[in-house]
C-alpha positions in Angstrom: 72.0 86.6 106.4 73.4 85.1 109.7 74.4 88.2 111.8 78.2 88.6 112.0 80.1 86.6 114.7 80.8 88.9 118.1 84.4 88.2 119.8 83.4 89.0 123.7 86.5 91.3 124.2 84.9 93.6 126.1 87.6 95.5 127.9 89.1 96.5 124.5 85.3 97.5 123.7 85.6 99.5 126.7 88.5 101.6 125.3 87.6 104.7 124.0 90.5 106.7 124.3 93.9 106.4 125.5 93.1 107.9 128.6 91.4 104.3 129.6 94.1 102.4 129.9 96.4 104.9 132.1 95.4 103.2 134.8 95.7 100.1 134.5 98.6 97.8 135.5 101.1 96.1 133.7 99.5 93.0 134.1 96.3 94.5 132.8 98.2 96.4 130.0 99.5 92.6 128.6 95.6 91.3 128.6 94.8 94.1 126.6 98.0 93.4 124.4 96.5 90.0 124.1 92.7 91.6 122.9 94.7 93.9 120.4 96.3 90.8 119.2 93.3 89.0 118.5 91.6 92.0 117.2 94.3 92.5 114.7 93.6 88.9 113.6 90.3 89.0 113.7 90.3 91.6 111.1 92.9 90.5 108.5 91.5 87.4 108.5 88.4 88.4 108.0 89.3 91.6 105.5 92.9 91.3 104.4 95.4 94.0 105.3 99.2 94.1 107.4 99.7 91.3 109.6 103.2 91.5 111.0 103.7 94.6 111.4 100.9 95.4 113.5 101.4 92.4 115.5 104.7 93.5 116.1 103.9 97.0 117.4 100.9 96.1 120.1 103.5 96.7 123.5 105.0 99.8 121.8 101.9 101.3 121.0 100.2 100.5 124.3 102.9 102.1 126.1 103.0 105.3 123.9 99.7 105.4 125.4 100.1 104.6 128.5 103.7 107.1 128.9 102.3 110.1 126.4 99.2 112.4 126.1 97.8 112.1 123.3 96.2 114.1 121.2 98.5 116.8 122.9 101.3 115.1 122.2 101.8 114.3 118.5 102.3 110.9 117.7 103.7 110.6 113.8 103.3 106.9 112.3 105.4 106.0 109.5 104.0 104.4 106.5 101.3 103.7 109.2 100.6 100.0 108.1 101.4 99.3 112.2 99.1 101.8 113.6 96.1 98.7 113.8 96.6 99.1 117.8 96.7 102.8 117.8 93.3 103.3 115.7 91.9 100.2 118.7 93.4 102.5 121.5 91.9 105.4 119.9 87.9 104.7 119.6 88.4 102.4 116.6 88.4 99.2 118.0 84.6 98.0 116.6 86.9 98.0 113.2 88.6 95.1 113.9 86.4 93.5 116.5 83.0 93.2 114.8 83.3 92.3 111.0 80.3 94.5 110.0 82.2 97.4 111.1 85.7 96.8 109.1 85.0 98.8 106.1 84.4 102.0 107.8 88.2 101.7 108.8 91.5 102.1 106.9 94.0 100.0 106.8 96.3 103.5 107.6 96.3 106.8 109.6 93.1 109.2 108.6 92.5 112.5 109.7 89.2 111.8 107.7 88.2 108.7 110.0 90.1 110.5 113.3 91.3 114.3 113.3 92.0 114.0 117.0 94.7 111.4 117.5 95.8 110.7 113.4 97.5 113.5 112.2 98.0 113.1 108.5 97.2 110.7 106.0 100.0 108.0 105.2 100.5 105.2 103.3 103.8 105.8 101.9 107.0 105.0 103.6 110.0 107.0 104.9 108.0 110.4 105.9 107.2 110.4 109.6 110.6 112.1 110.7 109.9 114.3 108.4 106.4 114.9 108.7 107.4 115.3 112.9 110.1 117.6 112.0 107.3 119.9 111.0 105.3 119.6 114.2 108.9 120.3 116.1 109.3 123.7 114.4 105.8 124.8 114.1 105.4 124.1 118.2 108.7 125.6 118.6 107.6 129.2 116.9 104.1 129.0 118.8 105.4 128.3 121.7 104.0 124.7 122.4 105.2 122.4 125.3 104.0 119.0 123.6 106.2 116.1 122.8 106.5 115.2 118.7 106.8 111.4 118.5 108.0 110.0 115.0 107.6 105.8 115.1 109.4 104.4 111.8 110.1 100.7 111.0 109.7 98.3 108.1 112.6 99.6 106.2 111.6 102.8 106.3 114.8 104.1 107.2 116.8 103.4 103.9 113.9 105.9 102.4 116.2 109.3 101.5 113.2 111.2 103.3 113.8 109.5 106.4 117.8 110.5 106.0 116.6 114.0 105.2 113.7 114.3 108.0 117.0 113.4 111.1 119.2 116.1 109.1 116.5 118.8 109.7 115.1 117.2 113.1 118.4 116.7 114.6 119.1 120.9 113.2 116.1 121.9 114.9 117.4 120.5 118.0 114.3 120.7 120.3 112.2 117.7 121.4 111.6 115.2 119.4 111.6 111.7 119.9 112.3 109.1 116.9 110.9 105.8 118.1 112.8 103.5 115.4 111.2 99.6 115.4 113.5 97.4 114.8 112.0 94.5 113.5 115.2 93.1 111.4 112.9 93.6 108.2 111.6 95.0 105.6 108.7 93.8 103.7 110.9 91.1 102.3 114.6 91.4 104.5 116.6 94.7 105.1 118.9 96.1 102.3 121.6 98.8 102.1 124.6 99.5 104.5 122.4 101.3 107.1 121.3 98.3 108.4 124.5 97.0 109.0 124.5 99.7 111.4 121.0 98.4 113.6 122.8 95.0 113.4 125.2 96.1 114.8 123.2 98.1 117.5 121.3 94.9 118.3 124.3 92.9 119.1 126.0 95.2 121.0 123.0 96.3 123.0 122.7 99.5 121.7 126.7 100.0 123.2 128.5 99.9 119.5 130.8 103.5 119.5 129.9 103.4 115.6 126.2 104.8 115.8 124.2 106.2 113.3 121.4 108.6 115.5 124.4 109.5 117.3 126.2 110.9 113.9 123.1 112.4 113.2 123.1 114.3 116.5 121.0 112.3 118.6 120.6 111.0 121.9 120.3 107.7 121.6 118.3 104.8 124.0 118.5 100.7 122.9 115.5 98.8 124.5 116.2 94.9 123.6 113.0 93.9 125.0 111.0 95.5 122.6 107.8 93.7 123.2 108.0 93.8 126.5 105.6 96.2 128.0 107.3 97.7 131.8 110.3 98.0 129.8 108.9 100.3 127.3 107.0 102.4 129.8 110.3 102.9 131.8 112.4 103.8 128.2 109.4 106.7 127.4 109.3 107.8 130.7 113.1 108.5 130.5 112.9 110.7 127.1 109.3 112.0 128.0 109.7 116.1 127.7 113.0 116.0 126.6 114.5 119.6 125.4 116.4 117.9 122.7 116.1 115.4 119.5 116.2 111.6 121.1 116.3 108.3 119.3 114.4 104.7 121.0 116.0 101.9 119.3 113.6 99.0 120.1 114.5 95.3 118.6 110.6 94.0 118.2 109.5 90.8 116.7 107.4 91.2 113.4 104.6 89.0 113.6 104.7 88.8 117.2 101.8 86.3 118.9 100.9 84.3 115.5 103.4 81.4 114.8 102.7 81.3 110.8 103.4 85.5 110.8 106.9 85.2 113.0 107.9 81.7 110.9 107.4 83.2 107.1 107.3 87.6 108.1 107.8 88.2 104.5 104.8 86.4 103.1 102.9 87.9 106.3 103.9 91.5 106.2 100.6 91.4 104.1 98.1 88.9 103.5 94.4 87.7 102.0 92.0 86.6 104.6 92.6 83.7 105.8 92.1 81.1 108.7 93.4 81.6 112.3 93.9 78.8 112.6 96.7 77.0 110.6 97.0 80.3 108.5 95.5 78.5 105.1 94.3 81.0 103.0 90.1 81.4 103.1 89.5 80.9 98.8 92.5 80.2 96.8 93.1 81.8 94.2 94.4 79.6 91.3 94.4 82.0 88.2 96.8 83.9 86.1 98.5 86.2 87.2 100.2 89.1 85.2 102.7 90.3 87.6 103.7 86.8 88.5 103.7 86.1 85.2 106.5 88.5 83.9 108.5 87.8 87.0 108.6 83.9 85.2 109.9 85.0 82.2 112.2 87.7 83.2 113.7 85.0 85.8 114.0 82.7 82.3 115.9 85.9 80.7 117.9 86.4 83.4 119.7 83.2 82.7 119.7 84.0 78.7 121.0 87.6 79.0 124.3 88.0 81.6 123.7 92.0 81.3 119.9 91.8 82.6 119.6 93.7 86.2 116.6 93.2 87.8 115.6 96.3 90.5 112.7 96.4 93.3 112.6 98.8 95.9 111.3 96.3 98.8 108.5 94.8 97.0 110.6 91.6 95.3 106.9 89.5 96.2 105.7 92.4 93.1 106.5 90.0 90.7 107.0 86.9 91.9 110.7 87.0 93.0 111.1 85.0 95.9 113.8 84.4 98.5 114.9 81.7 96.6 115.3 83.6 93.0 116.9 86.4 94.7 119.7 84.6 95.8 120.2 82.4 92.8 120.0 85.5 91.0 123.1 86.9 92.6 124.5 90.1 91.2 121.7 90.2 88.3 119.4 91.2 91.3 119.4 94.1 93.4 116.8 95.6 96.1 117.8 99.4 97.1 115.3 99.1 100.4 112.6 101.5 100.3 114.1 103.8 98.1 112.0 103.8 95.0 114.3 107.1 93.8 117.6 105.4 94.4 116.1 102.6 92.3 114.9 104.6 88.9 119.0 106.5 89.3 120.7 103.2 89.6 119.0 101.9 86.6 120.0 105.0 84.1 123.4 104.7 85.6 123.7 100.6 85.2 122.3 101.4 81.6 124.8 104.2 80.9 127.5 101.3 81.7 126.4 99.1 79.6 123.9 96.6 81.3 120.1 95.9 81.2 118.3 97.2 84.1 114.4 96.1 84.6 112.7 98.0 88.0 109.5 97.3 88.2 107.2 98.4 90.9 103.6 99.4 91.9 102.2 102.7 90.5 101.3 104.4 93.3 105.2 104.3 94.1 106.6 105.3 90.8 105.3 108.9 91.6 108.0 109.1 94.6 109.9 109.1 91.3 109.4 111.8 89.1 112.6 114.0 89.1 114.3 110.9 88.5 112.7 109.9 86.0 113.0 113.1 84.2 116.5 114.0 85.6 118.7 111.2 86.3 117.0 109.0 83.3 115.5 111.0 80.5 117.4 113.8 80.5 120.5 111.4 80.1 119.0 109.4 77.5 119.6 106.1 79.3 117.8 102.7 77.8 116.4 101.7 81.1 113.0 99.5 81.3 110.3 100.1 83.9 107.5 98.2 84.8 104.7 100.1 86.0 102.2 97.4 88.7 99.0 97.8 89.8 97.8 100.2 87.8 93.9 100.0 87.1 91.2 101.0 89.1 90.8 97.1 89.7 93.4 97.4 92.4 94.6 98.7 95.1 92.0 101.4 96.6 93.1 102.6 99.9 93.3 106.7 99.8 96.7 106.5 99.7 97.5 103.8 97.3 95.7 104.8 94.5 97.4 103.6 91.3 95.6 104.5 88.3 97.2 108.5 88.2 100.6 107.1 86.0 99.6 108.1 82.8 99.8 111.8 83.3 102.7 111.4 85.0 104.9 109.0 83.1 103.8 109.5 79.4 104.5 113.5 79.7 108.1 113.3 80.8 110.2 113.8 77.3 112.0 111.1 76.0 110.3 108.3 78.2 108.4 105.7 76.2 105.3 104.6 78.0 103.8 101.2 76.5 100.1 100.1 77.1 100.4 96.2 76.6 96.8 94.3 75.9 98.0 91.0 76.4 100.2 88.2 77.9 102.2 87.7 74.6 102.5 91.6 74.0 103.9 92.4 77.3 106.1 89.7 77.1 106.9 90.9 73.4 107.4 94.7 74.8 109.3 93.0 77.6 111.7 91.7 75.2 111.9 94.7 72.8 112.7 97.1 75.5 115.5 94.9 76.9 117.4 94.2 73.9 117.0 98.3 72.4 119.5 100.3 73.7 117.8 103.4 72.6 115.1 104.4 74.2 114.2 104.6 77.6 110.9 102.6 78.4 108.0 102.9 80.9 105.6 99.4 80.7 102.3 99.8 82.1 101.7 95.8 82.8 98.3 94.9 82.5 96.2 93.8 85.4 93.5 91.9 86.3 92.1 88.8 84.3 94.8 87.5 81.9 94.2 87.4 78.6 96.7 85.9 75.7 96.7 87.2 72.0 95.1 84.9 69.5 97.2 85.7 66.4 100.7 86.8 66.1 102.5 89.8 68.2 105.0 92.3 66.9 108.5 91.6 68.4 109.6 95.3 67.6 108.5 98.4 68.5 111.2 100.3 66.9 108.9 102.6 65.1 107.6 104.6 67.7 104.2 105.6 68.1 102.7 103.6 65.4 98.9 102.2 66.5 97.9 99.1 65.4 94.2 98.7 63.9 92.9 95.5 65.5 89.4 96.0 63.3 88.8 98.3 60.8 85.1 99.8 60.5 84.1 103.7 59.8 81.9 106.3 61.4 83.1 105.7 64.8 86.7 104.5 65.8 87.7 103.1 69.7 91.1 103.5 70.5 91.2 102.0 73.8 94.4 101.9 75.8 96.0 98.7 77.8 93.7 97.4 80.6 90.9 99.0 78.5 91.3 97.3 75.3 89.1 94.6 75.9 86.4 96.8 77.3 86.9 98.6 73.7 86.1 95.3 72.1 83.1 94.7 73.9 81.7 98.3 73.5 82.6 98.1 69.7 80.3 94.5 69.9 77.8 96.9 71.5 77.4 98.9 68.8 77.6 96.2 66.2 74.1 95.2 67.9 72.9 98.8 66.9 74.1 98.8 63.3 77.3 100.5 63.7 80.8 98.7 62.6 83.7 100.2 64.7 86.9 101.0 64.6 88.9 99.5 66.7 92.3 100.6 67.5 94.9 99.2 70.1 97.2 102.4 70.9 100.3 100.3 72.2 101.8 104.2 73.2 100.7 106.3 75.7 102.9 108.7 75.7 102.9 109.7 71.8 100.4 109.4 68.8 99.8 108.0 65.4 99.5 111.0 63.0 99.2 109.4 60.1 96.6 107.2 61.6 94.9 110.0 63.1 94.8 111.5 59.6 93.5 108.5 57.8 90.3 108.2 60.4 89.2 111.4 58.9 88.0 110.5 55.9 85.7 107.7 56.2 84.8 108.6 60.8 83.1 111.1 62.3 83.6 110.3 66.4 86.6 109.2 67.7 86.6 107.3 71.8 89.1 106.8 73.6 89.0 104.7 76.9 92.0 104.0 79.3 91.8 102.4 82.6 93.2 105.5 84.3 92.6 109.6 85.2 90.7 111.5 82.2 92.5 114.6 83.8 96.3 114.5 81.7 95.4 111.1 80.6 96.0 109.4 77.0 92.6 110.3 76.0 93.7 114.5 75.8 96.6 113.7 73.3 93.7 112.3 70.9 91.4 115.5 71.5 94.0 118.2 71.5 95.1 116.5 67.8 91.3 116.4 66.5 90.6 120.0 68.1 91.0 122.2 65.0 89.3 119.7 63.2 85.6 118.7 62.8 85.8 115.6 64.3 84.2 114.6 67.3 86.0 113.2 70.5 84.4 111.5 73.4 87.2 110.5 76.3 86.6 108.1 78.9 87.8 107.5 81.9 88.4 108.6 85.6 87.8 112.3 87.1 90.5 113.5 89.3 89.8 113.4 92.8 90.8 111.8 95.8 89.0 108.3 96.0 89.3 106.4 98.9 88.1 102.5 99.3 85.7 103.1 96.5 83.4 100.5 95.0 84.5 99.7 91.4 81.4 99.1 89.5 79.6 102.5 91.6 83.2 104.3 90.1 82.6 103.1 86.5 79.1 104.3 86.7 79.7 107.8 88.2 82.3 108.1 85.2 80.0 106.9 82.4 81.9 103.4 82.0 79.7 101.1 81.8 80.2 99.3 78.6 76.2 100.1 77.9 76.8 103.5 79.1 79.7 104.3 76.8 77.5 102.5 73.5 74.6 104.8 74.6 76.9 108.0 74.4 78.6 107.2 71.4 74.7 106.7 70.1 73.5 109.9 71.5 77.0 111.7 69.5 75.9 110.1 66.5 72.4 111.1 66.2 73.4 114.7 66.9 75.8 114.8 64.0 72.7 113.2 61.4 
């Protein structure tokens, strides 16, 4: 292979701490603003990962640097998709300057990759300030001297966390200094009154006698020029060993340095790799897509069904909503921000009244959810619908986006239905069924990855809960595999066919119940019993089925993921290591079987 291009940017190679760049001058600082610029591009073209926001944060972060000590002083990042420059000031820069080198980096803040200068592991939004506050009382009771820095942006501060972490900071009332960057975005644009607020800030240069850090019981510092580099060294300086909670307000520009990322910041908060050029992604990708999918046909419903609300949480791209269906959508359409709990309590309460409130959203968010879901939805009773993205191990794998832990989570919470679709037409069928009930509430875990479409008819109701459906029916060994795993259950069962053994094979539809009768009726003619879901084997589907069989003499064998804490795995290494390999799952069903002759 031809050895990986090189980009000669060898005063940012030279950077190996922070420490390097303290004495350089301002004119120097903006040439290495420039190098961090084209290092962040140079890796997200190459490998994917946050565009604008990084671009957005290069000044700010080099004059952090150049104005604070780290690692003495504590420098929180929230959500931490803009700490690309920190990680290049911070001995990390052959991740994003030599494409060899790019996997060994995260696309967040790692203890793991850098104890020194990252100090925790974040990927979800809202939790610096709070996080900080932490820092500010456990220096305060030892006695430390250093600053605490929180940076938050993106959104971030509609996140109750971030509400909660100023209500203890600003109690505390020693130093701490909130950087908030302003960007006048979200992923997708600001929601929620709040920002009214930084709008208002921005126009009146920070001046405006209605001021929300002030309430709080802040100091309070506007910097228009937020990209500006002596500006920012002169606002740090001026807070720098403060003895009391301070707020920088500084108005950035997301996307900053890269025309396509400033002209379209919501399609470049994130993005595939692509060329530097124009922008134009490097391979398109013209397939199906599930997520997209829905987002079609709940747009269609939308127009069919004046009650139907549809909820996000700041990811509206999720499912295909885009600037131009949210606003023709109107007042069927809400985003809450980043404020994934505000979401799940809106819905019960917009179901209690009477409407149809869909929020879907990835996974790994739903679990900033869970008292909600059992409080302010199940206990009530309310008919809300969820739809639950991204989870499968197929997707996102950064340590702290994990998706594939929902299953224990959603299908234990009492009177919660969680639905494992197999197909286009049976999520669209759930879909349907779920919005038209007003029962039950319902969790949808939407499938991922390839698309496939039914090839015979789909129930349109699921009325009787918990009933399994039998999509071949063999004896000795049955499969019930869940959702994403269904058609790995049909090629295993294919597997065994080859070996002289004629399946069961069973297509749960609910993960968060079982089919006793079912159950029953596979005694009589079945002596193992699988169960494979695309998901954690600790609290997973798979237990229901082995805590029924466990008086009995029947044989379980559950598959699928261990617990632990993965981080940018390989997929086909993790099936292995958890024996799911469709060969390696035929082999152990073979090796039960000839035990039991």
């Amino acid at each position: 292979m031809p050895k990986c291009q090189r980009y000669e940017l060898y005063r940012l190679e030279n950077i190996k701490s922070p420490k390097d760049i303290k004495g350089l001058s301002i004119q120097q600082l903006q040439e290495v603003a420039k190098e961090i610029r084209q290092g962040i591009l140079n890796r997200v073209s190459n490998h994917s990962g946050h565009v604008g926001p990084n671009l957005g944060f290069v000044e700010a972060t080099i004059a952090l640097h150049y104005v604070f000590n780290a690692p003495e002083d504590k420098i929180v990042f929230d959500v931490s998709h803009q700490s690309y420059p920190h990680k290049m000031l911070t001995g990390r820069a052959d991740g994003f300057l030599h494409v060899e080198d790019m996997n060994a980096i995260s696309g967040y803040s790692s203890p793991r990759e850098n104890a020194e200068y990252d100090n925790f592991e974040i990927g979800h939004t809202s939790t610096s300030i709070a996080l900080a506050s932490g820092l500010q009382r456990g220096r305060d009771i030892l006695g430390g001297k250093e600053n605490v820095i929180a940076v938050i942006g993106d959104g971030s501060l509609s996140g109750g966390e971030a509400f909660e972490g100023f209500d203890t900071a600003a109690e505390n009332g020693t130093n701490i200094i909130i950087v908030v960057n302003d960007n006048e975005m979200s992923i997708a644009e600001n929601h929620g009154g709040l920002y009214r607020n930084l709008k208002l800030l921005r126009e009146t240069k920070g001046k405006a006698e209605c001021n929300y850090f002030r309430a709080m019981g802040f100091d309070y510092h506007y910097v228009e020029e937020g990209n500006d580099i002596e500006t920012l060294i002169a606002a740090f300086r001026g807070v720098k060993d403060v003895d009391h909670p301070v707020v920088v307000h500084i108005h950035t520009e997301k996307g900053r340095g890269y025309a396509p990322a400033v002209a379209n910041k919501e399609a470049w908060h994130w993005h595939m790799p692509f060329n530097i050029a124009d922008g134009s992604l490097r391979q398109e990708d013209n397939s199906e897509d599930m997520d997209t999918m829905l987002g079609d046909w709940l747009f269609e419903k939308m127009q069919k069904d004046p009650k139907l609300l549809l909820i996000t949480a700041g990811t509206p791209a999720s499912f295909g909503f885009t600037k131009e269906r949210r606003e023709a959508a109107g007042k069927q359409f809400v985003d809450t921000g980043i404020a994934e709990e505000e979401a799940v309590a809106l819905a019960s309460g917009a179901a209690k009244r009477g409407a149809h409130p869909v929020f879907s959203d990835y996974a790994t968010f739903f679990q900033r959810t869970y008292d909600q879901l059992a409080q302010d939805l199940a206990v009530n009773g309310n008919p809300a619908v969820f739809n639950i993205l991204g989870s499968t191990i197929y997707g996102m794998n950064d340590f702290t986006h994990i998706c594939f832990f929902d299953i224990p989570m959603i299908s234990h919470i009492p009177n919660l239905h969680y639905l494992a679709p197999t197909t286009y037409e049976e999520l669209i069928a759930m879909e349907d069924w779920a919005i038209r009930q007003e029962k039950y509430a319902v969790a949808i875990r939407v499938p991922e990855g390839p698309v496939y479409h039914a090839t015979e008819a789909v129930e349109t109701d699921y009325s009787d809960i918990n009933r399994f459906k039998v999509a071949h029916r063999g004896k000795d060994v049955a499969i019930i595999a869940a959702g994403n795993f269904f058609q790995k259950g049909e090629q295993v069962r294919k597997l065994l066919a080859d070996k002289g053994i004629d399946a069961t094979l069973v297509n749960p539809r609910w993960l968060s119940g079982i089919d006793e009768p079912l159950l029953e009726e596979l005694k009589q003619d079945h002596k193992l019993v699988i169960t494979l879901e695309d998901g954690s084997l600790d609290g997973g589907f798979g237990e229901r089925i082995s805590r029924y069989y466990g008086p009995t003499d029947m044989r379980v064998l559950n598959f699928g993921v261990r617990k632990s804490l993965y981080d940018r795995y390989d997929v086909e290494e993790l099936l292995k290591v958890n024996h799911l390999t469709n060969e390696q799952i035929a082999s152990d069903v073979m090796a039960v079987l000839s035990s039991l002759r």
